[in-house]
C-alpha positions in Angstrom: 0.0 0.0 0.0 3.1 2.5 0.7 4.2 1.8 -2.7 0.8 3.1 -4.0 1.1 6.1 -1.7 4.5 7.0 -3.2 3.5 6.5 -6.8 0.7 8.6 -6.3 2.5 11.7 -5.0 5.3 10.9 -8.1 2.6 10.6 -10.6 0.3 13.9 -9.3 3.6 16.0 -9.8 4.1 14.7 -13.3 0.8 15.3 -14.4 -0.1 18.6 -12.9 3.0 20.4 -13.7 3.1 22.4 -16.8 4.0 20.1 -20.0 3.2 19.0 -23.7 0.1 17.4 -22.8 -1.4 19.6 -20.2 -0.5 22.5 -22.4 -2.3 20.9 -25.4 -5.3 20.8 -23.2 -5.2 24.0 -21.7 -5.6 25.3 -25.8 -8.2 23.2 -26.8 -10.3 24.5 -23.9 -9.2 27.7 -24.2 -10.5 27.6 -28.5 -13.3 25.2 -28.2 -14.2 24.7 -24.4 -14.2 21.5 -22.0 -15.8 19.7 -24.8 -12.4 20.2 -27.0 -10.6 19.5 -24.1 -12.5 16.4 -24.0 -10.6 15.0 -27.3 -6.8 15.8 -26.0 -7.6 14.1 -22.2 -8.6 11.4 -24.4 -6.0 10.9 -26.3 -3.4 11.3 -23.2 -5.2 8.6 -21.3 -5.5 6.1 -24.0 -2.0 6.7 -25.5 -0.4 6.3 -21.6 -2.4 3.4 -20.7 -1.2 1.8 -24.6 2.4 2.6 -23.2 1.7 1.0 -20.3 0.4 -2.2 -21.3 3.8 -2.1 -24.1 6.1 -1.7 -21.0 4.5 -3.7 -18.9 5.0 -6.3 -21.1 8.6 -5.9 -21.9 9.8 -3.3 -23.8 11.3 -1.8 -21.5 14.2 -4.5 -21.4 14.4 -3.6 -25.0 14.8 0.0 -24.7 17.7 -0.7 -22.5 19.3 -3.0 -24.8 19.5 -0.9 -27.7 21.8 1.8 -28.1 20.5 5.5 -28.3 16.8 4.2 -28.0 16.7 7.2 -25.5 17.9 9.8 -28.1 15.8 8.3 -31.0 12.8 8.6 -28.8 13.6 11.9 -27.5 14.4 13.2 -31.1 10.8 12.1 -32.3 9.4 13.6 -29.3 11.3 17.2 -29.6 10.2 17.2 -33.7 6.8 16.5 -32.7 6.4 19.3 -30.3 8.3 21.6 -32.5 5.7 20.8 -35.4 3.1 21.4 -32.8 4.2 24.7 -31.5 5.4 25.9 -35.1 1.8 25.5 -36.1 0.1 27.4 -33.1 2.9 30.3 -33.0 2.4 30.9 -36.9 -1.0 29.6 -37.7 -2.8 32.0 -40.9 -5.9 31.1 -40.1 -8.5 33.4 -39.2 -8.2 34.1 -35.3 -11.6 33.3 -34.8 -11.6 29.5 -36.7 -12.4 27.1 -34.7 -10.2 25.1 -35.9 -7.2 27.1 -35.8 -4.7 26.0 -33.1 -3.0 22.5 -32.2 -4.2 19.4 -33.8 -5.0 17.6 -30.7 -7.4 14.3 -31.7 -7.3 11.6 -29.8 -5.0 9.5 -32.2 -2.3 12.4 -32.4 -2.1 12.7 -28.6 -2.2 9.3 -27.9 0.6 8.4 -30.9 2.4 11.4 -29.0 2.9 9.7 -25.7 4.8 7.7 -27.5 7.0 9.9 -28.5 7.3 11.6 -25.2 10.2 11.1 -23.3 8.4 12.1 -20.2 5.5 10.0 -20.7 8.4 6.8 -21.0 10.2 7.5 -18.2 7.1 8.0 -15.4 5.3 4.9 -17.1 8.6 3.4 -16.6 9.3 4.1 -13.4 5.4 3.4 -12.3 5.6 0.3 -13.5 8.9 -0.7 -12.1 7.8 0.4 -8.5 4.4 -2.0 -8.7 5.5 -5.1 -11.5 6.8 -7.2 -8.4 3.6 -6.6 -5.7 1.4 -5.0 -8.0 -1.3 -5.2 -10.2 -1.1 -3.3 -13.7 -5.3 -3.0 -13.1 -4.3 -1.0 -10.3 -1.7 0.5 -11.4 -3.6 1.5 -14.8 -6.7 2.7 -12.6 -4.5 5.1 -10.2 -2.7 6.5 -13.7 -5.7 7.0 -15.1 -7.4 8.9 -12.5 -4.7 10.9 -11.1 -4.2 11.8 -14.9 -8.1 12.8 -15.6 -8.1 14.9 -12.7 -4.9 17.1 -13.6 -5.8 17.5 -17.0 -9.6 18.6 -16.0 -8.0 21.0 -14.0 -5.9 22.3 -17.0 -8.7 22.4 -18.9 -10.7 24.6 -16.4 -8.3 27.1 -16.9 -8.3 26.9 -20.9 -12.2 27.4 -19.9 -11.5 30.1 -18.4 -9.5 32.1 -20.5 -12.2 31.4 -23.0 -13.9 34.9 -22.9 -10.6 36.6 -22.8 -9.9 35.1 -26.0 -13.1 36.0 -27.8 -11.1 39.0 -29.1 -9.0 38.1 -32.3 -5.9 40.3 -30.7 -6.0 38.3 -27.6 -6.1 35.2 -29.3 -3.6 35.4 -31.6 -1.2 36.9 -28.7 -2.2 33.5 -27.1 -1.7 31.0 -30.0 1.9 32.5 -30.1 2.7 32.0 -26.6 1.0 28.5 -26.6 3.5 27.8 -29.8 6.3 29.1 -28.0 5.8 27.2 -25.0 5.4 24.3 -27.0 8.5 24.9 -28.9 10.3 25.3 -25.4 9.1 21.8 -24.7 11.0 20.6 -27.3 14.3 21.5 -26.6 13.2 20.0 -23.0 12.5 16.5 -24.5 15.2 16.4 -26.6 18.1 17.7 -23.8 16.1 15.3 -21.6 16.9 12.3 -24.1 20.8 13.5 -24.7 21.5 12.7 -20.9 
């Protein structure tokens, strides 16, 4: 049970400190409300639960026996994000479309955990902590809670903002700090995966 209590305060810092995925969902709120955010949360909890079930079941030996696997991930990761942001920051899109801003369906976010070096290494480590004593039923349910509440909470925020960005100034101000943030990530991810 200690294990569980430990894993939980690991995997409620990961997932409610600022990131790729919670910055995705803070956007799609903020452009389309908690029904857009609905989408990205999704795709985040599908894609990490996918990821859990691959390392659960291995691959994780395989990552560790070959070379650079780290630094390949990492690289994918970093292009992804920097695609992501570069979109957002220079979108020509009217401000006011809809569907201006990151492409965040469920496949893309799920296929982006991935390529998330952060998303590897706290899957990783959860599973590591629980595959002797645990269950991965458990384990799966306390990820996949802890990770829908965060993310709601990130999307309350994009809600939030929502009015603010009604004006087209204010939104395009806000798709190019979302971009640049994004684009930030990405040199995270990818100095993450060269250590």
């Amino acid at each position: 049970m200690t294990s569980y209590i430990s894993l939980s305060g690991l995997l409620i810092a990961a997932a409610i400190t600022p990131g790729p995925n919670n910055l995705i969902v803070l956007e799609s709120a903020a452009q389309g409300g908690i029904m857009a955010a609905a989408r990205p949360i999704i795709g985040v909890l599908t894609g990490s639960l996918a990821l859990l079930i691959v390392t659960w079941f291995g691959l994780e030996a395989v990552s560790g026996s070959v070379p650079r696997f780290e630094l390949l991930i990492a690289t994918l990761g970093a292009t992804y994000l920097m695609w992501l942001g570069a979109t957002l920051a220079f979108e020509t899109r009217p401000a006011g479309d809809a569907a201006a801003g990151l492409p965040a369906g469920v496949a893309n976010v799920a296929l982006f955990q991935f390529a998330n070096p952060k998303s590897w290494v706290l899957v990783a480590t959860s599973a590591a902590a629980v595959s002797a004593t645990g269950s991965i039923f458990v384990l799966a349910g306390l990820m996949s809670v802890i990770s829908l509440l965060c993310l709601a909470s990130w999307a309350g925020v994009g809600t939030a903002l929502s009015k603010l960005l009604r004006r087209a100034r204010n939104r395009i101000l806000f798709n190019r700090a979302m971009g640049t943030l994004l684009m930030i990530s990405a040199f995270g991810v990818l100095f993450d995966g060269l250590r």
